[in-house]
TIRO-2110 file (N, C-alpha, C; in Angstrom, 1 decimal):
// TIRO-2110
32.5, 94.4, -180.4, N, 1, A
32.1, 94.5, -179.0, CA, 1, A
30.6, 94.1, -178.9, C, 1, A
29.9, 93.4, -177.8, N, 2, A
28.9, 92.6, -177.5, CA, 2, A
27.9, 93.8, -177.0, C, 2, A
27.1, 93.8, -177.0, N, 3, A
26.1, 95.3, -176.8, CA, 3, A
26.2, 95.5, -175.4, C, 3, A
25.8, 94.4, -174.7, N, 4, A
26.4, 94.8, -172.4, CA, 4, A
27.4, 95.5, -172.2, C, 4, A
28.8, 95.2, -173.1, N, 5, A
30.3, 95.7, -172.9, CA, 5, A
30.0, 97.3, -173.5, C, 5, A
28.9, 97.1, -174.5, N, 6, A
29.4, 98.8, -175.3, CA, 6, A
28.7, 99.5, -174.4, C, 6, A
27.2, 99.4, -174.1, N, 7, A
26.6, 100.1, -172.9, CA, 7, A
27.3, 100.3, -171.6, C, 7, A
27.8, 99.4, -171.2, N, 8, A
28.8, 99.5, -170.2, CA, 8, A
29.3, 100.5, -170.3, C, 8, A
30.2, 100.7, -171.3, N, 9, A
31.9, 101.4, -171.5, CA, 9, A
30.9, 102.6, -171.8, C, 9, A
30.3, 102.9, -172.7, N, 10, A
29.9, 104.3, -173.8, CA, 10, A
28.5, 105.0, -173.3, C, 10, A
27.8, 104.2, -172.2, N, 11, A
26.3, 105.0, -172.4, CA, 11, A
26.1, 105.1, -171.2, C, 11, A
25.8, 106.3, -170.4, N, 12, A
25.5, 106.8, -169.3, CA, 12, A
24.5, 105.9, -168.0, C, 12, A
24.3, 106.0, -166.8, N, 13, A
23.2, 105.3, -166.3, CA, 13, A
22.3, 105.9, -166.6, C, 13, A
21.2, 105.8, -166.2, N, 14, A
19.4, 106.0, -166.9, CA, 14, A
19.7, 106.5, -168.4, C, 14, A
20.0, 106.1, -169.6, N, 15, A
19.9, 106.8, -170.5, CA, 15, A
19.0, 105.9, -171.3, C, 15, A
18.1, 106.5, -172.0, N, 16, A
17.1, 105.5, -172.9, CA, 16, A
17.8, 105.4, -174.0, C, 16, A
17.3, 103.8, -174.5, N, 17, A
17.9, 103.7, -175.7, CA, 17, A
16.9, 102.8, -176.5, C, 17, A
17.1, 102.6, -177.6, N, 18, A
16.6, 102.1, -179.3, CA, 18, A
17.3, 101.3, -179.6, C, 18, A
17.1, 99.8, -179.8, N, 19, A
17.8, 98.6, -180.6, CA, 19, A
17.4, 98.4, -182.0, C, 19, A
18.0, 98.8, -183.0, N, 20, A
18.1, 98.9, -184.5, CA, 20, A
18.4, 97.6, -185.3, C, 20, A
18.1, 96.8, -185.8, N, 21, A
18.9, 96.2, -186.9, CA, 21, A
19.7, 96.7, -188.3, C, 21, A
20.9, 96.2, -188.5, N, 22, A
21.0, 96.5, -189.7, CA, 22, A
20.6, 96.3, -190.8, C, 22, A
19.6, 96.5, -192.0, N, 23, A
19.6, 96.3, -193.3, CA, 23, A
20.0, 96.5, -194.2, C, 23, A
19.6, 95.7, -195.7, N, 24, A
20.5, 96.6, -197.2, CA, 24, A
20.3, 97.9, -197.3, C, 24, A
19.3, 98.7, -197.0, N, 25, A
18.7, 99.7, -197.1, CA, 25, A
18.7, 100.4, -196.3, C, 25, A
19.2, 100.7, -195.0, N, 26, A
19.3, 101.2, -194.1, CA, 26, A
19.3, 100.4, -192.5, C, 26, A
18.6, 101.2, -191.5, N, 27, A
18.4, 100.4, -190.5, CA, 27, A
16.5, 100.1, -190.1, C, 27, A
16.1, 99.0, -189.7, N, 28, A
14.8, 98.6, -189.2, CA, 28, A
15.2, 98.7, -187.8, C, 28, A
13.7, 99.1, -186.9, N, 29, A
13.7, 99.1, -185.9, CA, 29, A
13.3, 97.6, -185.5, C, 29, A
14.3, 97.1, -184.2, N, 30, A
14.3, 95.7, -183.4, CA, 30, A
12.4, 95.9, -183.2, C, 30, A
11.9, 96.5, -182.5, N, 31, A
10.6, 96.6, -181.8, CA, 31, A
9.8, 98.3, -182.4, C, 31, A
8.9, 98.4, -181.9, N, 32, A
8.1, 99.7, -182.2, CA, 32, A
9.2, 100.6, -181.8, C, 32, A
9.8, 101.9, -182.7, N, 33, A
10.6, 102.6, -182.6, CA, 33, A
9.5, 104.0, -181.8, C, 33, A
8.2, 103.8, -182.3, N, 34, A
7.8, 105.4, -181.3, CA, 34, A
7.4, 105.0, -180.2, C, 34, A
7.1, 103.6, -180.0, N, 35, A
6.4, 103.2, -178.3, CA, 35, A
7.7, 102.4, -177.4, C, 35, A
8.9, 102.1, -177.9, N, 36, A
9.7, 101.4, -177.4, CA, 36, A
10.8, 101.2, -177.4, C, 36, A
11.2, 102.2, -176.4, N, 37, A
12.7, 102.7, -175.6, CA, 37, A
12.8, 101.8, -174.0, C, 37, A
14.6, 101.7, -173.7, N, 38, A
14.2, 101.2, -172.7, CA, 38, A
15.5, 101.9, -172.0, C, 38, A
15.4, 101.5, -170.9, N, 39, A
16.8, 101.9, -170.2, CA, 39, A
17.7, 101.1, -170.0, C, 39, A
19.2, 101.9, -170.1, N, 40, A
20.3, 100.9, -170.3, CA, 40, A
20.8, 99.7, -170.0, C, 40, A
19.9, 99.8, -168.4, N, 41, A
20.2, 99.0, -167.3, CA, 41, A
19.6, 97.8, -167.6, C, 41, A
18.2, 97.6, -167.8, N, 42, A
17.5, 96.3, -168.4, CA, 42, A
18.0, 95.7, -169.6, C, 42, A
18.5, 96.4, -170.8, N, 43, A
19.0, 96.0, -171.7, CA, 43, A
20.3, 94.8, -171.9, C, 43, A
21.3, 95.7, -170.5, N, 44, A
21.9, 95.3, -170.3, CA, 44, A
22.0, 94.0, -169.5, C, 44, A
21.1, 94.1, -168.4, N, 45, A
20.7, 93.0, -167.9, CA, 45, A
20.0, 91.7, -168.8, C, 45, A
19.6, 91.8, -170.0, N, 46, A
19.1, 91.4, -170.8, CA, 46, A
17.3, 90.6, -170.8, C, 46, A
16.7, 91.8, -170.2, N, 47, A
15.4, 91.2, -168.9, CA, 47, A
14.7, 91.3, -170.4, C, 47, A
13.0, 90.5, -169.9, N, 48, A
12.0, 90.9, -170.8, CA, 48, A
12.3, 90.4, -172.1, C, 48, A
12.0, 91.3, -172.9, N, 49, A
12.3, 91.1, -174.7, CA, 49, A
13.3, 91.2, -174.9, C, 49, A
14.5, 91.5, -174.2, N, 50, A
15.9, 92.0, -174.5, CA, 50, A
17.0, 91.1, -174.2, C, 50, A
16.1, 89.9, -173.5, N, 51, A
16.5, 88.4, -173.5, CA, 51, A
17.8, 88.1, -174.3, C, 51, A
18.6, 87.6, -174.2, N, 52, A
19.4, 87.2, -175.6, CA, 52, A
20.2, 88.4, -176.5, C, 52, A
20.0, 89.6, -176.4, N, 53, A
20.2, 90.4, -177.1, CA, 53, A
21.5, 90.9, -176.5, C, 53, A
21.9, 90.9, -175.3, N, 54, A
22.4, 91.7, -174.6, CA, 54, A
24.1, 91.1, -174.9, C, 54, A
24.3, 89.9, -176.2, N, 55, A
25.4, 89.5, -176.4, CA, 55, A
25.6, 89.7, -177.9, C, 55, A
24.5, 90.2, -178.5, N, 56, A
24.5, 90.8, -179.6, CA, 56, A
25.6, 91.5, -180.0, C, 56, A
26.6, 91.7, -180.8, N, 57, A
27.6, 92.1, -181.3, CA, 57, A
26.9, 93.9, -181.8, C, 57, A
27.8, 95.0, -181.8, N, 58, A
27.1, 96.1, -182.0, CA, 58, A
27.7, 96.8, -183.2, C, 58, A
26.8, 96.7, -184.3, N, 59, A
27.7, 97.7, -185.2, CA, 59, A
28.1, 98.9, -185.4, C, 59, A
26.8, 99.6, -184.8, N, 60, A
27.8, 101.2, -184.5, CA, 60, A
26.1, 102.0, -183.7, C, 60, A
26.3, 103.2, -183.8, N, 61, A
25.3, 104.4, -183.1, CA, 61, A
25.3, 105.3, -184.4, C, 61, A
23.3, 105.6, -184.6, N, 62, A
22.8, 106.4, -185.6, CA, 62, A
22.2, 107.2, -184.7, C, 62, A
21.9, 107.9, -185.7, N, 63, A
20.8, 109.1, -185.3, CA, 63, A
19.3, 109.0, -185.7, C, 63, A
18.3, 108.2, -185.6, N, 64, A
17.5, 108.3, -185.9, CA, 64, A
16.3, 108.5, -185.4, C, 64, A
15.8, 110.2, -185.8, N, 65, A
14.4, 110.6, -185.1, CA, 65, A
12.9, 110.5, -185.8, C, 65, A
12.5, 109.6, -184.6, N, 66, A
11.0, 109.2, -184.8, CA, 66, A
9.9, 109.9, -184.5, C, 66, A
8.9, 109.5, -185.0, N, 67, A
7.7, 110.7, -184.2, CA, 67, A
6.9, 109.8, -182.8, C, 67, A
6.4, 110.4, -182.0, N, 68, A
5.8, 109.7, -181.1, CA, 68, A
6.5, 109.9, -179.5, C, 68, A
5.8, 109.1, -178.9, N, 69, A
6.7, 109.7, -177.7, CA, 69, A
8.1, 108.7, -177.8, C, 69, A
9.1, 110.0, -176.6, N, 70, A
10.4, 109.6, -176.6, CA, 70, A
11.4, 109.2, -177.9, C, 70, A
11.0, 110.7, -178.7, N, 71, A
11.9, 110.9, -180.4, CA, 71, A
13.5, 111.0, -179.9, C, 71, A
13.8, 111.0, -178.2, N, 72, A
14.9, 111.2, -178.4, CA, 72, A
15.7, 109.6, -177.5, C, 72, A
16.4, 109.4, -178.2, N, 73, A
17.3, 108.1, -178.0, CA, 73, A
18.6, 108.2, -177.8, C, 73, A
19.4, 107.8, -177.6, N, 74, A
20.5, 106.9, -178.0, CA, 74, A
19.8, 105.7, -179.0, C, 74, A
20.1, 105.4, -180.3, N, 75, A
19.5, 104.5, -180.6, CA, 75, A
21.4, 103.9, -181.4, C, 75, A
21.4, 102.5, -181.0, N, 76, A
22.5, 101.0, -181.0, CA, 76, A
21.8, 100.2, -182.1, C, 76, A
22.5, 100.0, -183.0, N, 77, A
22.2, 99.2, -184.3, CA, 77, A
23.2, 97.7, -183.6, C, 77, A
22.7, 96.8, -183.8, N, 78, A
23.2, 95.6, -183.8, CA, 78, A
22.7, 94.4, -185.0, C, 78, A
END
């Protein structure tokens, strides 16, 4: 499923979220993970830096808590 469709279907309006990559070793944050959350709605619109991303295929939903502001996410690995 394409990250617009999963947000669509799975993730609430206003909810902030975290774009992850996958790696061998775990997951890397897409952008600064303590300064840069965004809301569903731009993502999905694919505005800004999130250009292009918004057809991204999604591999699944982690848990991962950062320090800094907004430790709490929904954070989307694609």
């Amino acid at each position: 499923m394409i990250l617009k469709d999963f947000i669509e279907e799975f993730v609430r309006p206003n909810t902030l979220i975290r774009l992850w990559k996958e790696t061998k070793g775990g997951h890397q944050p897409l952008f600064d993970p303590k300064d840069l959350v965004e809301m569903e709605w731009r993502i999905k619109r694919g505005e800004g830096i999130y250009k292009g991303l918004e057809d991204s295929p999604v591999v699944g939903v982690t848990d991962i808590l950062v320090k800094g502001n907004y430790t709490e996410a929904v954070n989307i690995v694609i």
